[in-house]
C-alpha positions as CSV (number, residue, x, y, z in Angstrom):
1,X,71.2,20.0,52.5
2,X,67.7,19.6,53.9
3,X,64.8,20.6,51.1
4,X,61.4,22.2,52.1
5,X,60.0,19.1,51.6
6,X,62.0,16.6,53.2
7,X,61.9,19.4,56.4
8,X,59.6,17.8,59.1
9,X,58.4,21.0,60.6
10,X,57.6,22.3,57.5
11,X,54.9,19.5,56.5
12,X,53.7,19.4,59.8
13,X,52.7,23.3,59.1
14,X,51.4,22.1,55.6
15,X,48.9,19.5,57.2
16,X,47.6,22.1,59.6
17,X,46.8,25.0,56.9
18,X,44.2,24.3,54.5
19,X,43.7,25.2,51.0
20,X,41.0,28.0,50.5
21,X,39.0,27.8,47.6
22,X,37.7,30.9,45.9
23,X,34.8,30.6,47.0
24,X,36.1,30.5,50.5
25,X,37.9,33.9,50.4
26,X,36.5,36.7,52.6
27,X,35.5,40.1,51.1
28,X,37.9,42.6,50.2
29,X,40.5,39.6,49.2
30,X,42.0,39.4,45.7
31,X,41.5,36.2,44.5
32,X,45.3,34.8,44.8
33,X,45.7,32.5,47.5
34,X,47.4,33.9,50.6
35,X,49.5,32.2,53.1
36,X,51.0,32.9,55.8
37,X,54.8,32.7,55.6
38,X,56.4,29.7,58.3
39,X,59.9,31.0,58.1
40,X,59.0,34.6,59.1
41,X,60.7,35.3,62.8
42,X,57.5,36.3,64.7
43,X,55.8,32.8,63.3
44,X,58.7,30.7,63.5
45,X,59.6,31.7,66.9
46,X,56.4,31.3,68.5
47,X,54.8,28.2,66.9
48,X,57.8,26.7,66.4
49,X,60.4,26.6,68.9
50,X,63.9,25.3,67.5
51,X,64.7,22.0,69.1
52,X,67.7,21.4,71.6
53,X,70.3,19.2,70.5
54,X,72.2,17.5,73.1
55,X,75.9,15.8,72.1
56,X,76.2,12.6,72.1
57,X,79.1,12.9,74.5
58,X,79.9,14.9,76.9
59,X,83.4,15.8,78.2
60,X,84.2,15.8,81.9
61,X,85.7,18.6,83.1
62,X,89.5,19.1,83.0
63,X,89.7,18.6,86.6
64,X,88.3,15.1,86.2
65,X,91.3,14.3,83.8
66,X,92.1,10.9,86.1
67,X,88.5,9.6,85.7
68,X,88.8,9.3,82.0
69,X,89.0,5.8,80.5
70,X,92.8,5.3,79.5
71,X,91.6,3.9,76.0
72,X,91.5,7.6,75.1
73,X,95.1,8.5,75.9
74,X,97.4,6.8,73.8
75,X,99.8,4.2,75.8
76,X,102.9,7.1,75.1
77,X,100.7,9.6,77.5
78,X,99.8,6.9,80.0
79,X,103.7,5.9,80.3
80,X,104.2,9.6,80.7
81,X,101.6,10.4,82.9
82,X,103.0,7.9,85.8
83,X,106.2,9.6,86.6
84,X,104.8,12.7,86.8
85,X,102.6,11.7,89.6
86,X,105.1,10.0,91.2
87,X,107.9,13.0,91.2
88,X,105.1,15.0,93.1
89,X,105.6,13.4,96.6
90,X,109.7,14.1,95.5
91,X,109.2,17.4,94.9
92,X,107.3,17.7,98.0
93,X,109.9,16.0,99.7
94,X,112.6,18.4,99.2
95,X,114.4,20.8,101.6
96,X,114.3,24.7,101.0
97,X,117.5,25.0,98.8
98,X,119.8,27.2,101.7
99,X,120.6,30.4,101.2
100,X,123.8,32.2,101.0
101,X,125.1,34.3,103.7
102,X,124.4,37.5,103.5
103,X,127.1,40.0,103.3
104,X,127.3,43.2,105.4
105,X,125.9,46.1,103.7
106,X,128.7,48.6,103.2
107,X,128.0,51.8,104.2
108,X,127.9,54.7,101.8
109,X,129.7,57.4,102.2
110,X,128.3,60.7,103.0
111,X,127.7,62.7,99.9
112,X,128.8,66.8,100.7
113,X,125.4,68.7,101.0
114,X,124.3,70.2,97.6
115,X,124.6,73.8,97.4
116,X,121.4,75.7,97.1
117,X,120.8,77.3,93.7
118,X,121.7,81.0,94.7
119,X,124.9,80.2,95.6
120,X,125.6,78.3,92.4
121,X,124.3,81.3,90.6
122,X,126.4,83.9,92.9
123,X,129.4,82.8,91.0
124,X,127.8,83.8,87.7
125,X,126.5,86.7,88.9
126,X,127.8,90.3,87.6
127,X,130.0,92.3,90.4
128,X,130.9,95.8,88.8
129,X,128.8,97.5,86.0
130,X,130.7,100.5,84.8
131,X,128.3,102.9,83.0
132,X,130.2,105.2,80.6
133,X,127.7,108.1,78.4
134,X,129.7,109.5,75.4
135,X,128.8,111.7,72.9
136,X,131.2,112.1,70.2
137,X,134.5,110.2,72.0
138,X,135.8,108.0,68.9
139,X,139.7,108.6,70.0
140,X,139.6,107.9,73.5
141,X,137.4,104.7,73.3
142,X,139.9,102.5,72.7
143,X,142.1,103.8,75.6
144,X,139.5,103.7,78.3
145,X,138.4,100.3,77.4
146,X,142.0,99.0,78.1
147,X,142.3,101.1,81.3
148,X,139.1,99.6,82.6
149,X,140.2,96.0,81.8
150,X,143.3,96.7,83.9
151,X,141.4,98.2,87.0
152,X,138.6,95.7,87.0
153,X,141.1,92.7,86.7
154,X,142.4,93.8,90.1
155,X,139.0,93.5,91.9
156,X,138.1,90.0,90.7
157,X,134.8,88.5,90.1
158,X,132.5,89.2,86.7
159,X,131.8,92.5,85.1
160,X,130.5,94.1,82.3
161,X,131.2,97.8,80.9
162,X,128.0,99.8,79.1
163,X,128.4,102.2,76.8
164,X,125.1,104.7,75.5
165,X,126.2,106.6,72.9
166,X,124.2,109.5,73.2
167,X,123.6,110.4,69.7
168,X,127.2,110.8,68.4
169,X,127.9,111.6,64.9
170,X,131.1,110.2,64.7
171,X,131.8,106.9,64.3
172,X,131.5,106.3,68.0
173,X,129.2,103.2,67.6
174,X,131.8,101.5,65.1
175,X,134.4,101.5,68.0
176,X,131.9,99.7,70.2
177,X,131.5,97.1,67.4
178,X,135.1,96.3,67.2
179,X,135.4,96.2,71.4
180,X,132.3,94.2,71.5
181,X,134.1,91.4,69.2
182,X,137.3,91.6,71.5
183,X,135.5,91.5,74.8
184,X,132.2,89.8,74.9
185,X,131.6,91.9,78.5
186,X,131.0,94.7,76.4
187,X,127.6,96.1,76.1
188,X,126.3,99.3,73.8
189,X,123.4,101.2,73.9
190,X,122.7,103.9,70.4
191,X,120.4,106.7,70.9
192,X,118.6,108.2,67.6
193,X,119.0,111.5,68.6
194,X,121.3,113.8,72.2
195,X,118.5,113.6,74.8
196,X,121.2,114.1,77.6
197,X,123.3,112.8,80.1
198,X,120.8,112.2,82.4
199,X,118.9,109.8,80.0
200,X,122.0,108.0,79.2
201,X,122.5,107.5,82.5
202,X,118.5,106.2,83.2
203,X,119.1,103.8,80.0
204,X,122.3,102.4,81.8
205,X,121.2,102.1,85.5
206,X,118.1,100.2,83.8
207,X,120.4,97.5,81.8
208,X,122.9,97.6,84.8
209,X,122.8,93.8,86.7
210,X,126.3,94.2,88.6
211,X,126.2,94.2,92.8
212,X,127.9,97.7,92.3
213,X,128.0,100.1,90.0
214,X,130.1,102.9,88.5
215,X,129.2,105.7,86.2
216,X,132.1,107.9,84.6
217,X,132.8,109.8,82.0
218,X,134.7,108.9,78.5
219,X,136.9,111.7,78.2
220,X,139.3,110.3,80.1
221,X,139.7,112.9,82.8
222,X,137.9,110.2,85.2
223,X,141.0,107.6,86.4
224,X,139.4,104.3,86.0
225,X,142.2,103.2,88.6
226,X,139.9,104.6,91.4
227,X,137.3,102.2,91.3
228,X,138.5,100.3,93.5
229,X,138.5,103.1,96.2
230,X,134.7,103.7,95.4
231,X,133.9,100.2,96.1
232,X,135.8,100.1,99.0
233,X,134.1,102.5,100.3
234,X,130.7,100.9,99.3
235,X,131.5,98.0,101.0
236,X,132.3,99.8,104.2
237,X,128.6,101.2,104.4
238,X,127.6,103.6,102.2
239,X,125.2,103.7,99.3
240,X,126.6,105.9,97.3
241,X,130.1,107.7,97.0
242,X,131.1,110.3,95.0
243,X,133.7,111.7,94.1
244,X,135.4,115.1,94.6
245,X,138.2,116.4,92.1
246,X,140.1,117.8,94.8
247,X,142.8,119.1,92.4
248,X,141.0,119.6,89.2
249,X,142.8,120.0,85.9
250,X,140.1,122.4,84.4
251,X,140.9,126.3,83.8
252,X,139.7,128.5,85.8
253,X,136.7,129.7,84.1
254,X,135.5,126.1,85.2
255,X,136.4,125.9,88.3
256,X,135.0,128.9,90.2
257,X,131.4,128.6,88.6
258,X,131.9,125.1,89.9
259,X,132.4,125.8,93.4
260,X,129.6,128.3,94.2
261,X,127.3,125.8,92.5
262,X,128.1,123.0,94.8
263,X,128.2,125.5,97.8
264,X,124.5,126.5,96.9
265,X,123.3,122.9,96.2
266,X,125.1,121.6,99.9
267,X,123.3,124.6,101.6
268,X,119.7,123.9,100.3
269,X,120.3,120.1,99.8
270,X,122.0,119.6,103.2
271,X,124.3,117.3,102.2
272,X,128.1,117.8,102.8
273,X,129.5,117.5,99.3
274,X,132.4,119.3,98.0
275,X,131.7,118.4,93.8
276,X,127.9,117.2,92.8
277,X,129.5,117.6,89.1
278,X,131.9,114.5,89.5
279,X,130.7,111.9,87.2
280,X,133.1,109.4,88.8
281,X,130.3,108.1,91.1
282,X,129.8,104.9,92.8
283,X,126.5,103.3,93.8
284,X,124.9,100.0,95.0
285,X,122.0,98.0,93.1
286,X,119.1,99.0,94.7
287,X,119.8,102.5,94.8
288,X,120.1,103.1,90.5
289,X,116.8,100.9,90.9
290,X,115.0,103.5,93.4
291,X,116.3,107.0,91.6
292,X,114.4,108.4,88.7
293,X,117.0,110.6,86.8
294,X,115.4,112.9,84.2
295,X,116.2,116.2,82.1
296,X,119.5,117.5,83.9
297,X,119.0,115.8,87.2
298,X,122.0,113.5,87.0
299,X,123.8,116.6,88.8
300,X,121.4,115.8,92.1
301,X,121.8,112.2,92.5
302,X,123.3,111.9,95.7
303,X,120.4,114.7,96.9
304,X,117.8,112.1,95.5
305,X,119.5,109.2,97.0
306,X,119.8,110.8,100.4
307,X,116.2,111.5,100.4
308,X,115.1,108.2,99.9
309,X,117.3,107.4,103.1
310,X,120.3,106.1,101.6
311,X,123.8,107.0,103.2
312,X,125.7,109.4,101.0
313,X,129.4,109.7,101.1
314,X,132.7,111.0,99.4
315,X,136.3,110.2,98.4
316,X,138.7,112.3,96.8
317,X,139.7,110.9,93.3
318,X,142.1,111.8,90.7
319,X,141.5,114.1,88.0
320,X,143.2,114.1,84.8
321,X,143.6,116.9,82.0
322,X,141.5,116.4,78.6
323,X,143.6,114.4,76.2
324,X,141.2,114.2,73.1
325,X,138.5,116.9,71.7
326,X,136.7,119.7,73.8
327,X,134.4,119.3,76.8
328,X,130.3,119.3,75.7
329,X,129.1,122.0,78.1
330,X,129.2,125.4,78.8
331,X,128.3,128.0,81.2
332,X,124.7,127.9,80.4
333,X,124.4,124.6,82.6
334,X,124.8,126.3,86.1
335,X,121.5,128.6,85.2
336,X,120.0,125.2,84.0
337,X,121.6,123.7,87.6
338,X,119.8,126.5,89.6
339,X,116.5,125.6,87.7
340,X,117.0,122.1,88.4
341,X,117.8,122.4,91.8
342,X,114.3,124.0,92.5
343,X,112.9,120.7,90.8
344,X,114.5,118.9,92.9
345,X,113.4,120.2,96.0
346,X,109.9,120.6,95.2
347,X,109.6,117.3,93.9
348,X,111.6,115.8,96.4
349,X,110.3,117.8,100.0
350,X,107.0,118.9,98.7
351,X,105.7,116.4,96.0
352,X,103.1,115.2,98.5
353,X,102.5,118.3,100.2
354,X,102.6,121.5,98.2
355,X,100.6,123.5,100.9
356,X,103.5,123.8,103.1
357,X,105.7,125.0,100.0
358,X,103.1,127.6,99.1
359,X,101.7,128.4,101.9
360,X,104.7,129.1,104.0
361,X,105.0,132.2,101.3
362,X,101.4,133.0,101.5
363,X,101.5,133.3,105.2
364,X,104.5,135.2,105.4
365,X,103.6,137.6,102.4
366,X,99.8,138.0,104.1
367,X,101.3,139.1,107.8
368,X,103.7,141.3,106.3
369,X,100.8,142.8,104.4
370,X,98.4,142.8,107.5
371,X,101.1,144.7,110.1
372,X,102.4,147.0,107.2
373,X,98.8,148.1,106.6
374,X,98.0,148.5,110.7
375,X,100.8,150.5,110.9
376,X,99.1,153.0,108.0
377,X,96.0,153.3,109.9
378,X,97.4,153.9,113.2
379,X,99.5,156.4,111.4
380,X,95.9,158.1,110.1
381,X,93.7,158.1,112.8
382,X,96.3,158.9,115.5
383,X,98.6,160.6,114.0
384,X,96.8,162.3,111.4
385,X,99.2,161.2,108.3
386,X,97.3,161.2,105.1
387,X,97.9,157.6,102.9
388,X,96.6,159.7,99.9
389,X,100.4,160.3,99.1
390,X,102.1,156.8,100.6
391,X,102.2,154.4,98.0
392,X,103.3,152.2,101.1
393,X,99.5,151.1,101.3
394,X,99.4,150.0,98.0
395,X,102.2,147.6,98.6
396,X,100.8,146.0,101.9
397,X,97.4,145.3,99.9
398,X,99.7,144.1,96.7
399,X,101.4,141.6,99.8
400,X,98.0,140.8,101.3
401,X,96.4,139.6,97.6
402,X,99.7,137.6,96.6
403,X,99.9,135.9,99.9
404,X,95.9,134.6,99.6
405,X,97.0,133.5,96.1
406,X,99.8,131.5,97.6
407,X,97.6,130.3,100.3
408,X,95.2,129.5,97.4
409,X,97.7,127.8,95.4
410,X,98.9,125.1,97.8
411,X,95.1,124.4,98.9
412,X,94.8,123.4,94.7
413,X,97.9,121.4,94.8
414,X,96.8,119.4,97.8
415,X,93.4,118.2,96.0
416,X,95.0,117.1,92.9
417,X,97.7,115.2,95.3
418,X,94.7,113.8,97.2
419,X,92.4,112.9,94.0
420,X,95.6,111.7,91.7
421,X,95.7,108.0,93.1
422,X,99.1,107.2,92.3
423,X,101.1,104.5,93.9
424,X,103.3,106.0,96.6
425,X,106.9,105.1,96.3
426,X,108.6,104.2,99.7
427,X,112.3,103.0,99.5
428,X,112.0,100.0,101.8
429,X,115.7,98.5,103.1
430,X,114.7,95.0,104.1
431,X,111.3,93.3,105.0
432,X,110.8,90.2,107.2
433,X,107.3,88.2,106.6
C-alpha cells in the first residue's frame, strides 16, 4: 500500500503550496491554517491527470494465433496443432457425400368434404314440439304421455312434449316430476295462478324449438295418433292445420252453440273453417313466433295467422269421449267468443287505420240522418205536414250528431296511430340481400 508520503504526486503538491504564517492570513480568516484539499475530484482531476499505464505486453489478436512464438504453446499443442492444419486440405478434398434416392411421394387420399355446421346441428335439432295446457288433469297424464311416445316414435327424428300447468290444484305438477325422470324430452311449465288457455299457449309457443308444432288438449278427447296427419299436411304446404271434430263425442248442449259460433266467426273472418274450437292444431315455427295470443284469443288463431298471410288449412281428426273429470268451460265462453271476435277484427283489419272502422258508421249514420231530415222539410213546406208531432225529426238529428261523433272518433284514433311510433310488425316469408 502506497502512503501519503511515499505518493509522488502528493509531494509534488506539497512543494508547490506554501505554509502561511499568521501573519500572512487575509482578513476575515480564522487563524487555523487552510488548505486546499489534493484528493478532492474537481482538484485532482484538473491539476492532476491520472497517468496511463501501458502493459508490458501486448497480445496479438486471436486471428494472429500462427505468428506467436511456439515457446508459448507447450510442445503437446504444437504436436496437436499440425494435423489439424493438415486435415484441412482433406476435408477440402472430399466429395459431397451422395444422396439417397428419393422416393415417390404417395398421394393422399382425398378426405370426404366436411359437412358445414348446420347440417351437423340438423340432426340435433328438435322436429315436433307438442304443447299440452292442463288445468287440473292428474289421472289422464300418465295415459297421454304414453300415447304420445307411441305416435311420435312413428314420425322419427327428436321431440320434446311441454306441459304448462295452468294453475292446477291437484297434484298435476307432481305427475310431470315423475315423467320428467322417465323421459328427459319432457318439459314443464307451473303457473302461480289460471290466467287461461291462451297464456298457456303464449308460454309454450315461446319455449317451443321443434320445426313443427302441435298444441292439444290433456283430456284425452284429442287422438295423439293424428299427428302425423297434421304434419303431413304441413309438409304439403300449409302453415297451419286445424282440425275439425267432424263426429264429436260432446252432448248436444255443446255441439249446437258450437256450430253457430264457427258459422259466425267463418262469415266475418273469411276463412273456410268448420271448428275454430279444436285444440288439435298444427303449426310451423315461424308462425307461433309471429302470433301474439292473449286473453281468449287462442280461439282465433288461424284468423290471426291468415292475416299475417299464412296459408290456413283443415283435416278432419278423431274425437274421443271424456274419460277422466269434467270439461273446464261453460256457455259463458261463446258471449266471451263474440267479444273477442270484435277484438280481433279491429285489431287485426283496423289497428292502423281506425278511421275506416269509424267512419264507415259515421258516414252512413250522417246520410241517413241528412235524407231522413230532407224528406221532413219537403214534407213542410210542400206539403204542409207539421214536424211539431213527428218525432221522426228528432231521430234524423239523433243520426246526424252520432254519425259526426263516429266521424270524430276515427279522426282521434288516426292521430294517436300516427303520433304512437311503434315498430310496425310485417310478417316477412323470405329475404334475399
Amino acid at each position: 500500500m502506497i502512503t501519503p508520503e511515499h505518493d509522488p504526486i502528493v509531494r509534488a503538491m506539497a512543494d508547490e503550496t506554501p505554509e502561511q504564517t499568521p501573519e500572512q492570513q487575509p482578513e476575515g480568516q480564522p487563524n487555523a491554517q487552510k488548505r486546499e484539499n489534493p484528493f478532492r475530484r474537481k482538484n485532482f482531476r484538473g491539476k492532476y491527470p491520472r497517468p496511463q499505464r501501458k502493459p508490458q505486453t501486448e497480445f496479438p489478436s486471436l486471428e494472429k494465433v500462427d505468428e506467436l512464438p511456439p515457446a508459448i504453446f507447450g510442445e503437446t499443442a504444437v504436436e496437436e496443432k499440425k494435423p489439424v492444419q493438415e486435415e484441412r486440405p482433406q476435408q477440402q478434398q472430399r466429395q459431397p457425400h451422395p444422396r439417397p434416392p428419393q422416393q415417390p411421394r404417395q398421394q393422399r387420399q382425398p378426405q370426404p368434404p366436411r359437412q358445414p355446421q348446420e347440417q351437423k346441428q340438423s340432426s340435433s335439432r328438435i322436429t315436433v314440439s307438442v304443447i299440452i295446457p292442463l288445468l287440473n288433469e292428474e289421472e289422464s297424464l300418465r295415459d297421454l304421455h304414453e300415447q304420445l311416445k307411441n305416435s311420435l316414435s312413428r314420425i322419427g327424428g327428436n321431440y320434446e312434449l311441454i306441459f304448462v300447468d295452468d294453475g292446477s290444484t291437484d297434484n298435476s305438477f307432481k305427475v310431470l316430476r315423475e315423467l320428467k325422470a322417465k323421459n328427459p324430452r319432457v318439459k314443464a311449465v307451473r303457473f302461480r295462478r289460471n290466467y287461461g288457455k291462451s297464456a298457456a299457449l303464449m308460454v309454450g309457443f315461446q319455449k317451443a324449438q321443434g320445426e313443427f308444432v302441435i298444441t292439444m288438449d290433456a283430456d284425452l278427447q284429442d287422438d295423439p295418433a293424428e299427428i302425423p296427419n297434421l304434419i303431413k299436411e304441413l309438409r304439403a304446404g300449409y302453415d297451419v292445420v286445424s282440425g275439425w271434430k267432424k263426429k264429436r263425442k260432446d252432448p248436444l248442449g255443446k255441439t249446437i252453440p258450437s256450430k253457430f259460433f264457427n258459422f259466425v266467426t267463418g262469415v266475418v273472418t273469411g276463412i273456410k273453417i268448420h271448428d275454430f274450437n279444436c285444440g288439435l292444431k298444427g303449426y310451423k315455427y315461424d308462425v307461433v313466433k309471429s302470433v301474439n295470443v292473449y286473453g281468449e284469443l287462442h280461439r282465433y288463431i288461424p284468423a290471426l295467422a291468415h292475416w299475417l298471410g299464412f296459408r290456413v288449412g283443415e283435416t278432419v281428426v278423431n274425437h274421443r269421449p271424456r274419460k277422466y273429470g269434467k270439461t273446464k268451460f261453460g256457455m259463458a265462453r261463446y258471449s266471451r267468443g263474440f267479444l273477442d271476435l270484435l277484438t280481433v277484427v279491429f285489431t287485426t283489419r283496423y289497428i292502423t287505420r281506425p278511421l275506416h272502422l269509424f267512419g264507415g258508421w259515421g258516414i252512413l249514420s250522417t246520410l241517413a240522418g241528412l235524407i231522413t231530415s230532407a224528406w221532413l222539410i219537403y214534407e213542410k213546406y210542400f206539403n204542409n205536414q207539421p214536424l211539431s208531432n213527428r218525432p221522426l225529426f228528432i231521430v234524423a238529428l239523433i243520426m246526424i250528431i252520432v254519425g259526426v261523433q263516429f266521424v270524430s272518433m276515427g279522426l282521434l284514433g288516426e292521430l294517436i296511430t300516427k303520433n304512437q311510433h311503434m315498430e310496425k310488425e310485417y310478417s316477412i316469408r323470405e329475404e334475399i340481400n
